[in-house]
VOGU-3710 file (C-alpha; in Angstrom, 3 decimals, decimal comma):
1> xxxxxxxxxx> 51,746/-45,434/-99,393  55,430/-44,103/-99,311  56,516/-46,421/-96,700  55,463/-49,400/-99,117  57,101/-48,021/-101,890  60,280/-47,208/-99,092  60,217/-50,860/-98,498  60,189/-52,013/-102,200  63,089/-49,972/-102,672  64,751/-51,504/-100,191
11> xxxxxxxxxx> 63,769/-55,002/-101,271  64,927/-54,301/-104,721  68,133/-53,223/-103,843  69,051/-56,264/-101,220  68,739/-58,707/-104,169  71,831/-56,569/-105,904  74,044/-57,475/-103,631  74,486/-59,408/-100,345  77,067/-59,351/-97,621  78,470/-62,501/-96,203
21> xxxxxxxxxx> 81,030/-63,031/-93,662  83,096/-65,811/-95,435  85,792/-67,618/-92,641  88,961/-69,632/-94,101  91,184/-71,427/-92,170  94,304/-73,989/-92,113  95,077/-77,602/-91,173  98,439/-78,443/-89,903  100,881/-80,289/-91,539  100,019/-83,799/-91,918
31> xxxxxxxxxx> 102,816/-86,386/-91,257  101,171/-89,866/-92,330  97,884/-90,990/-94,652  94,815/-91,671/-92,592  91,787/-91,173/-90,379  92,465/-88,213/-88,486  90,447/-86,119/-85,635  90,445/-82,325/-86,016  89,112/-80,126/-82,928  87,009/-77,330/-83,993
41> xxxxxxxxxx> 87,990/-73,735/-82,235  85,673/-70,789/-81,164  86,081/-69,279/-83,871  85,267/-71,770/-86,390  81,939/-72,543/-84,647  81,007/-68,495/-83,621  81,685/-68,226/-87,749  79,614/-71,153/-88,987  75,972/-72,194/-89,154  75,013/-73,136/-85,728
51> xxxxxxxxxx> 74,487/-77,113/-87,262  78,125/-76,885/-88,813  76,028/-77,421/-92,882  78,295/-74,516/-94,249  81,516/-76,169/-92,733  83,669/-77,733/-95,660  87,306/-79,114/-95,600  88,982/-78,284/-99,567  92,235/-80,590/-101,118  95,447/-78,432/-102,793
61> xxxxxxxxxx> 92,927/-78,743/-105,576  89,775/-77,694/-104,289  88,125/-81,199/-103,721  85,742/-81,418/-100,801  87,134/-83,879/-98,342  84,722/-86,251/-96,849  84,393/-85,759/-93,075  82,018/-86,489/-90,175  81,278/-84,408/-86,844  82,178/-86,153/-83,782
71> xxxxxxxxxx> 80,779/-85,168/-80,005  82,547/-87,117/-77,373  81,325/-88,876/-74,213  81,372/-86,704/-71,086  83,641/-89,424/-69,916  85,076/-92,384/-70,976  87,330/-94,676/-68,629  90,636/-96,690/-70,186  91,556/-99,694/-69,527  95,394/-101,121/-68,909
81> xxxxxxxxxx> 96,712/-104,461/-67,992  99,657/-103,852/-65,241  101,660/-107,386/-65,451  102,873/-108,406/-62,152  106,512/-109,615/-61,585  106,318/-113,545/-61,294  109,269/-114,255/-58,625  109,420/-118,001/-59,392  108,266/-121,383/-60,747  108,053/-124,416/-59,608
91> xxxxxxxxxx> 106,823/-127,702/-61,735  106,200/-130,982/-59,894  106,082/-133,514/-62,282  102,334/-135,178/-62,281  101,847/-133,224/-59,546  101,418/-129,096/-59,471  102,736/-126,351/-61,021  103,564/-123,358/-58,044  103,860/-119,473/-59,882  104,816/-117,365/-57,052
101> xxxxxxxxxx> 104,107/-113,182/-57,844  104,154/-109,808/-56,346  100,870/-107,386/-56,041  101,521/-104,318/-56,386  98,913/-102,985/-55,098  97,921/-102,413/-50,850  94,704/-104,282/-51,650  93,457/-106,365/-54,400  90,325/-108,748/-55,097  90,825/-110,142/-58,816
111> xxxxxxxxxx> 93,799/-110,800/-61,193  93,809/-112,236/-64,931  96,299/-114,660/-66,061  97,013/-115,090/-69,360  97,440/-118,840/-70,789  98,236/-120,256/-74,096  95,587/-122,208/-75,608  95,114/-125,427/-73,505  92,363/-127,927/-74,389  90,791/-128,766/-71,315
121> xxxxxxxxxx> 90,259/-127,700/-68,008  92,687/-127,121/-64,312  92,107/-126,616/-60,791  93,859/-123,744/-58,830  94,297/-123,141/-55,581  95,182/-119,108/-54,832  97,212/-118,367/-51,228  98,741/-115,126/-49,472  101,925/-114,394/-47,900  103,693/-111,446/-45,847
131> xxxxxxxxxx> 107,523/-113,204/-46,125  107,348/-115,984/-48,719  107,734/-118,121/-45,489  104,321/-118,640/-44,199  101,268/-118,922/-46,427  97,718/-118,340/-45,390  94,733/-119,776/-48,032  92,848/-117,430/-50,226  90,700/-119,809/-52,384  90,747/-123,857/-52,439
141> xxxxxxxxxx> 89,950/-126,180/-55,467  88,268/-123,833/-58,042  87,619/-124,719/-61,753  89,215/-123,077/-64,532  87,117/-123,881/-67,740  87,042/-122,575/-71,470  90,961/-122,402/-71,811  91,171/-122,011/-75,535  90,649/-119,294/-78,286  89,659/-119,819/-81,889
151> xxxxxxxxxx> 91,136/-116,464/-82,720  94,036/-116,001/-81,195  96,795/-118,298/-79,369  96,048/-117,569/-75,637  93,615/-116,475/-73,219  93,063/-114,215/-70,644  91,098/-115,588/-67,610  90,031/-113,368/-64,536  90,094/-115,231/-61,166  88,093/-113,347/-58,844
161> xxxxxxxxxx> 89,163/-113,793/-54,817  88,209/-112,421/-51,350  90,078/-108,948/-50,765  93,560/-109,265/-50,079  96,530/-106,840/-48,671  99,529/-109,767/-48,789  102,290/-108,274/-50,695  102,545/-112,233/-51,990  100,794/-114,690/-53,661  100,810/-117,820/-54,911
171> xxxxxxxxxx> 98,860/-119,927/-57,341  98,952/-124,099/-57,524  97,574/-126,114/-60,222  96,834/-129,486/-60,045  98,938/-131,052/-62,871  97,870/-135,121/-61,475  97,608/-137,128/-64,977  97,579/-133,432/-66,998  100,324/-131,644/-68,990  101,266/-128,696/-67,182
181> xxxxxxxxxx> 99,589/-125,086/-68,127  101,697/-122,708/-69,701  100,769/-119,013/-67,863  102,560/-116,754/-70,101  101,777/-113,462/-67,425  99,775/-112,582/-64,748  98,445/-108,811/-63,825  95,672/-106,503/-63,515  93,372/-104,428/-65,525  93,597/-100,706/-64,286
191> xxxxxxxxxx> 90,776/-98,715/-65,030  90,615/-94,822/-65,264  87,741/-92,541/-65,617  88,924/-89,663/-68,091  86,649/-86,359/-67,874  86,533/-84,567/-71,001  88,052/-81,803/-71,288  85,680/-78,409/-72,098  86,397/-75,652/-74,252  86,772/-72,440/-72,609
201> xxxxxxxxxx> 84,695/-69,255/-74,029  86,765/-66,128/-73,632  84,187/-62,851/-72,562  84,937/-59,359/-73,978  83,261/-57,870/-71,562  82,099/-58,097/-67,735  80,166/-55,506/-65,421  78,367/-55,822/-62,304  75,262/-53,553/-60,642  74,367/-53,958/-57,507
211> xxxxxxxxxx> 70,512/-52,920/-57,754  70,002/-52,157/-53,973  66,224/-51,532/-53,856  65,877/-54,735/-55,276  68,671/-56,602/-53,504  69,944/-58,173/-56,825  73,412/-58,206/-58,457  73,208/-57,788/-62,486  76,193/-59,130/-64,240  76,709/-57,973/-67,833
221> xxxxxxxxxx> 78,573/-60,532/-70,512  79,513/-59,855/-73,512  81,371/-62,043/-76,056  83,395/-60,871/-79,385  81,148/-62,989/-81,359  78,091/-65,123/-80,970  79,090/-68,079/-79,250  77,591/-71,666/-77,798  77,763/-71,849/-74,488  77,081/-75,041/-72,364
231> xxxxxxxxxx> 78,261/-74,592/-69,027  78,889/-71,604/-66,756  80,922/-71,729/-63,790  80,928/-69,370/-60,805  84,521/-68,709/-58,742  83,222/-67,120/-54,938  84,989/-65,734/-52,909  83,042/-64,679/-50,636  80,857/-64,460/-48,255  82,559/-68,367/-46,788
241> xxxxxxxxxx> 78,287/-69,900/-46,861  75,691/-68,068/-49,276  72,718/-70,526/-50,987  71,126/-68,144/-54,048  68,868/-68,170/-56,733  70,129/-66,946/-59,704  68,925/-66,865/-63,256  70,881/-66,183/-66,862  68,555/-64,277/-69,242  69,411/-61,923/-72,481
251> xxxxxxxxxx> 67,121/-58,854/-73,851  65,128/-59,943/-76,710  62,161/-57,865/-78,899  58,812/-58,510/-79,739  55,580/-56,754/-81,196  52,829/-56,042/-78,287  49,894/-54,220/-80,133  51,939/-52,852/-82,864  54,509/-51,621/-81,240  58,075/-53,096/-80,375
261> xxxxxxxxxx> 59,364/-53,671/-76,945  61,905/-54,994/-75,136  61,891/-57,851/-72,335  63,768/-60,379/-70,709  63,529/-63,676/-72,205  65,150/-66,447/-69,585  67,813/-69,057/-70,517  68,814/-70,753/-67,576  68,378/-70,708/-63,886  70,814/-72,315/-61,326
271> xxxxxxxxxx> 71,300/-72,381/-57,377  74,320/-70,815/-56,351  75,766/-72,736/-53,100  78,614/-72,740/-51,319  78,117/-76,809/-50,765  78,715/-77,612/-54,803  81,406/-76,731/-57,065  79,174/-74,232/-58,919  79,445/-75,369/-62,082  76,144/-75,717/-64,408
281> xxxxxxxxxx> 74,941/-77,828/-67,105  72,512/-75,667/-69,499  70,760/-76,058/-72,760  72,516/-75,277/-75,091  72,811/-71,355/-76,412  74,118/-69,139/-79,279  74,207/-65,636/-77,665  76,960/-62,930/-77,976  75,017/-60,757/-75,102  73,748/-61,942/-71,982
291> xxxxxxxxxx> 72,703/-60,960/-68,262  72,851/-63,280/-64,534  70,834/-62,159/-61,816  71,527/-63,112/-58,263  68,644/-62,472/-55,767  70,601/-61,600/-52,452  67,521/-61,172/-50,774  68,744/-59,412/-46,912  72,436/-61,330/-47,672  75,670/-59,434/-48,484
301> xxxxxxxxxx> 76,581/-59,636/-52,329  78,624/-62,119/-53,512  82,349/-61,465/-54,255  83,288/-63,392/-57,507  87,046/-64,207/-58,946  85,906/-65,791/-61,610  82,842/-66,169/-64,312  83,778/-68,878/-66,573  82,284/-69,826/-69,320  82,622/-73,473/-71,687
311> xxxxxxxxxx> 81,091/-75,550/-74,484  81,484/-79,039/-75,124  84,018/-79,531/-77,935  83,230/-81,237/-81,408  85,495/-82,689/-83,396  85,629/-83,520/-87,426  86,534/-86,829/-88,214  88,379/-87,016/-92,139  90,496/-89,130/-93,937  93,802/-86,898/-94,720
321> xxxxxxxxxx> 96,988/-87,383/-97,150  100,101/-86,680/-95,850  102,203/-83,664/-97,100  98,718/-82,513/-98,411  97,740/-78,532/-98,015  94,064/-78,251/-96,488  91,878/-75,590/-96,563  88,962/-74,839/-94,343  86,114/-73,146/-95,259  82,667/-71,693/-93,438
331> xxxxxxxxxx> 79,907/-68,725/-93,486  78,296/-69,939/-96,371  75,079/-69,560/-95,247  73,325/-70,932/-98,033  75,113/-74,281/-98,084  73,353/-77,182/-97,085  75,025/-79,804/-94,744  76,960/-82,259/-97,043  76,337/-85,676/-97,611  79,311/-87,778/-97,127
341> xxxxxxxxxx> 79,578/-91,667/-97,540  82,418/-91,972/-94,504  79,240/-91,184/-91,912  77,631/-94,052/-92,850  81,324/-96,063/-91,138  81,092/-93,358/-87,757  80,285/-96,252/-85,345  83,466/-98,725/-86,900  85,852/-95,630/-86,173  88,066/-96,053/-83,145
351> xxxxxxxxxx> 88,449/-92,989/-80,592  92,035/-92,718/-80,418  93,205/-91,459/-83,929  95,549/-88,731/-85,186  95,305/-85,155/-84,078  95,331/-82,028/-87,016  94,868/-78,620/-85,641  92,637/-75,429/-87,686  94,834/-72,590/-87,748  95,382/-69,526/-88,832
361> xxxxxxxxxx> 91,525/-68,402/-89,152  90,771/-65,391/-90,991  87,452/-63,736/-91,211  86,207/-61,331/-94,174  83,369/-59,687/-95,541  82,459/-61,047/-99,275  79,985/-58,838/-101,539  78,268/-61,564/-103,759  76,201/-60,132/-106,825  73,038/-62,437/-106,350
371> xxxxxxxxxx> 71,645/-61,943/-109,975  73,772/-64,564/-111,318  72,056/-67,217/-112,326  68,967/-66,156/-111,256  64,858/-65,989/-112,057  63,711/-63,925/-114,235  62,568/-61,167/-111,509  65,906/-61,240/-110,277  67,655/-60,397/-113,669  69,394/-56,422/-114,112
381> xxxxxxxxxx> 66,770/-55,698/-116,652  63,950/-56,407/-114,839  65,175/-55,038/-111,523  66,000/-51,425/-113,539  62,852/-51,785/-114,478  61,078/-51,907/-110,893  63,208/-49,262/-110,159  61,698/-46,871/-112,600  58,446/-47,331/-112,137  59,350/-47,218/-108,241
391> xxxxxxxxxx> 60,672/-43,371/-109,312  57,841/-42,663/-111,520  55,401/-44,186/-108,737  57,189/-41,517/-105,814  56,809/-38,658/-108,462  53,283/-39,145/-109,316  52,284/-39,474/-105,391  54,747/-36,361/-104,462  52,998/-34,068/-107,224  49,910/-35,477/-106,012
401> xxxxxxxx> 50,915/-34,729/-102,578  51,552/-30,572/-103,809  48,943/-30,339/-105,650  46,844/-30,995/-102,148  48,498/-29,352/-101,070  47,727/-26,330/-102,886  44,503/-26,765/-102,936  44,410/-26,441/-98,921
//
């Protein structure tokens, strides 16, 4: 009976107040109205709801600006067009029109020209040279159809050919009863895979235990908040070949017949070789305390330089005012994610947009009275009045509790 009326205490008194780790923050200046794409640091996600609801971006006059969360592809590839240097023309009148070029490149297999609208249709012939003296055939009497765009004023065409390392070529059309075609350039499309970039998760904390009679290593992490991790990556430096099983777990509670205990509760598991580049993909977690075990089995222990660990960065997407002051706000725990109508436009967005950075983040603890506003049971009056006949309840059960005792 006392520890119920302990615990109603208690429950009475945690609707008086309540403690909430409120983190504000700062955009950087912004030079020109528009879309813009914000990064979001550690500290901003170790702060905030683990779904980002209680993240909110205020105006100079505390307006909520619209804004949508952005994850990137692991990797994306670019694309540019590298225009070769045309070294001459030559127009034969009813005849052929001769575009000699460089390639740039030791090999090469396909080009794109570039041709103002034409209405109609031309055949090429494509040839090779080492000296502009000699040339050696590389394709012979090929179609080039659909020479016209409705949009836009020219073309671009791709004219595909067997592998080639001349440092020269040349391209003839046959101009025989046909107004010549006007190739305004000639190049390449250059494509490059771009891997994104991760976020690095500083530790507070490492230690390592050998446990001999088990022939494991333990390796202690600890972080200065919780934070999402997504990859780990091991630096070895020795021994030069090892191949072992290892597993990332943290200490978690539960209730086993009434009673609470501890155990290990798994996370991740992962083959340490010296074959791969030791980096691991895992599911995604929110820890701030965490353990890797390496089974060594009759090996030597593994010498590390480096435990790294990463998450995969986010990114808000919001439409900003120049000159404007932001404000960023998070650790509202009982906000709800927003609704915002500029979501609905996420896919229409292009990638490459302006870059504002979150600075200056500052954490702090704010006391919130929670009867404001509130149900009736939550309301001063009737809380001072649980209180009291909480007190009168613990003196009627402790003179009880004498007068048994008494009587014993």
């Amino acid at each position: 009976m006392m520890k119920q009326i302990k615990y109603i205490i208690l429950i009475l008194f945690a609707n008086l107040t309540i403690a909430q780790q409120n983190t504000t923050a700062k955009l950087s200046a912004i030079h020109k109205d528009g879309l813009h794409e914000i990064n979001l640091p550690n500290e901003i996600r170790s702060f905030s709801k683990r779904n980002l609801n209680d993240f909110r971006i205020l105006d100079s006059h505390g307006k909520e600006v619209p804004y949508f969360i952005r994850k990137k592809n692991k990797t994306t590839t670019t694309n540019d067009f590298i225009e070769f240097e045309i070294i001459s023309r030559t127009v034969v009148k009813d005849t052929s029109s001769i575009i000699t070029f460089k390639n740039p490149y030791s090999t090469l297999q396909n080009m794109v020209i570039t041709v103002a609208n034409f209405a109609g249709s031309k055949t090429y012939s494509l040839s090779g040279s080492n000296d502009q003296k000699q040339w050696f055939g590389l394709v012979n009497n090929i179609r080039l159809t659909n020479l016209q765009d409705t949009k836009k004023t020219s073309i671009d065409k791709t004219i595909s050919f067997p592998l080639s390392s001349y440092p020269y070529l040349r391209i003839i059309f046959k101009e025989k009863n046909s107004q010549a075609l006007n190739v305004l350039k000639i190049g390449a499309i250059s494509s490059q895979v771009v891997h994104q970039d991760l976020q690095e998760v500083k530790i507070k904390s490492k230690s390592i235990v050998e446990i001999t009679d088990q022939k494991k290593t333990q390796i202690h992490i600890t972080f200065e908040n919780y934070e999402i991790i997504n990859h780990v990556l091991f630096q070895i430096a020795s021994p030069e070949l090892y191949n072992r099983q290892a597993r990332l777990y943290k200490i978690s509670s539960r209730e086993v017949k009434h009673k609470t205990e501890q155990y290990q509760e798994n996370l991740a598991r992962f083959n340490l070789s010296s074959s791969n580049n030791n980096i691991f993909n895992i599911s995604e977690i929110f820890e701030n305390d965490i353990y890797i075990e390496i089974d060594n089995k009759d090996d030597t222990n593994l010498s590390f330089n480096e435990i790294e660990f990463f998450q995969e960065p986010l990114y808000i997407i919001a439409l900003l005012k120049a000159n404007e002051n932001y404000i960023v706000k998070t650790g509202d725990k009982n906000l709800d994610a927003p609704q915002y109508d500029i979501s609905y436009f996420k896919n229409n967005i292009a990638n490459q947009l302006p870059k504002a950075e979150i600075i200056n983040v500052v954490q702090q603890e704010q006391i919130s009275n929670n009867i404001v506003d509130a149900s009736f049971w939550q309301k001063s009056w009737f809380m001072w009045l649980s209180i009291s006949i909480a007190g009168i309840a613990i003196l009627y059960f402790t003179m009880s509790l004498v007068k048994d005792i008494k009587k014993e």
